[in-house]
C-alpha positions as CSV (number, residue, x, y, z in Angstrom):
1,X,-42.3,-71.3,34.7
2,X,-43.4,-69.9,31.6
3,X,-40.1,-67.5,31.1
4,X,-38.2,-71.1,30.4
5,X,-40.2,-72.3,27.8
6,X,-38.8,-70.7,24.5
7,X,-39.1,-70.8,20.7
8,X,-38.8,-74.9,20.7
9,X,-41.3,-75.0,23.4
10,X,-43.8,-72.9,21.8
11,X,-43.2,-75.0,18.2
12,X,-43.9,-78.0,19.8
13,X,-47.0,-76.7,21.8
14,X,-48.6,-75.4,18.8
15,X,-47.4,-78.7,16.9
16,X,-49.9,-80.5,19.9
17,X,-52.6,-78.1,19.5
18,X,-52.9,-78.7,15.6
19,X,-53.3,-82.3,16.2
20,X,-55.1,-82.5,19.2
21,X,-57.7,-79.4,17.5
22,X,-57.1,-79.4,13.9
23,X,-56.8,-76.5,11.8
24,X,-59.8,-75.2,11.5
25,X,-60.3,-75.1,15.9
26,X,-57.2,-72.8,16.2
27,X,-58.3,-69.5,15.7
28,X,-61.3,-69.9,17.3
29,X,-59.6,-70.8,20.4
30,X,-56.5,-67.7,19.9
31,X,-59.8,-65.5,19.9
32,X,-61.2,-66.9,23.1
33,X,-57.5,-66.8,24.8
34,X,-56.6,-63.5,23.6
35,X,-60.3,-62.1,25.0
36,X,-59.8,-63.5,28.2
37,X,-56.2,-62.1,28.3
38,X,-57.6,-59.0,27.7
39,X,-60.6,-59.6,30.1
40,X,-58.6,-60.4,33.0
41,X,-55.7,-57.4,32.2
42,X,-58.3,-54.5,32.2
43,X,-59.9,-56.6,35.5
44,X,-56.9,-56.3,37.0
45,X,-55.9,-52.3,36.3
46,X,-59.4,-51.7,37.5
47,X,-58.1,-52.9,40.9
48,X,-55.1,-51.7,41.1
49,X,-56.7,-48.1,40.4
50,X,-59.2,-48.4,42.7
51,X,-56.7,-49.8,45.5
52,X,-54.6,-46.7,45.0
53,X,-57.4,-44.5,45.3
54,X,-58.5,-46.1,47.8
55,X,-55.3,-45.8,49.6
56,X,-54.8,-42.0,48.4
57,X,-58.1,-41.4,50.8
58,X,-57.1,-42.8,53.7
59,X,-53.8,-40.6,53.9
């Protein structure tokens, strides 16, 4: 879904955010996105390391 989107897509999205936040709103809310981006990729490395050790033991 997100793959079909492109650079007009992502103009006009941040075109909505400015008016629907403002100016000074946006950075605080990249922040929070890009921490839970980063939140929920280390979350999900942590699983997948402990499923394949998981599945390393039971060989």
């Amino acid at each position: 879904m997100l793959q079909n989107i492109g650079v007009p897509g992502l103009i006009l999205i941040l075109i909505i955010a400015l008016i629907i936040f403002g100016p000074s709103k946006l950075p605080e809310i990249g922040r929070a996105f890009g921490n839970t981006l980063r939140e929920f990729k280390s979350s999900t490395k942590e699983i997948l390391s402990e499923e394949k050790e998981d599945s390393g033991q039971s060989k």
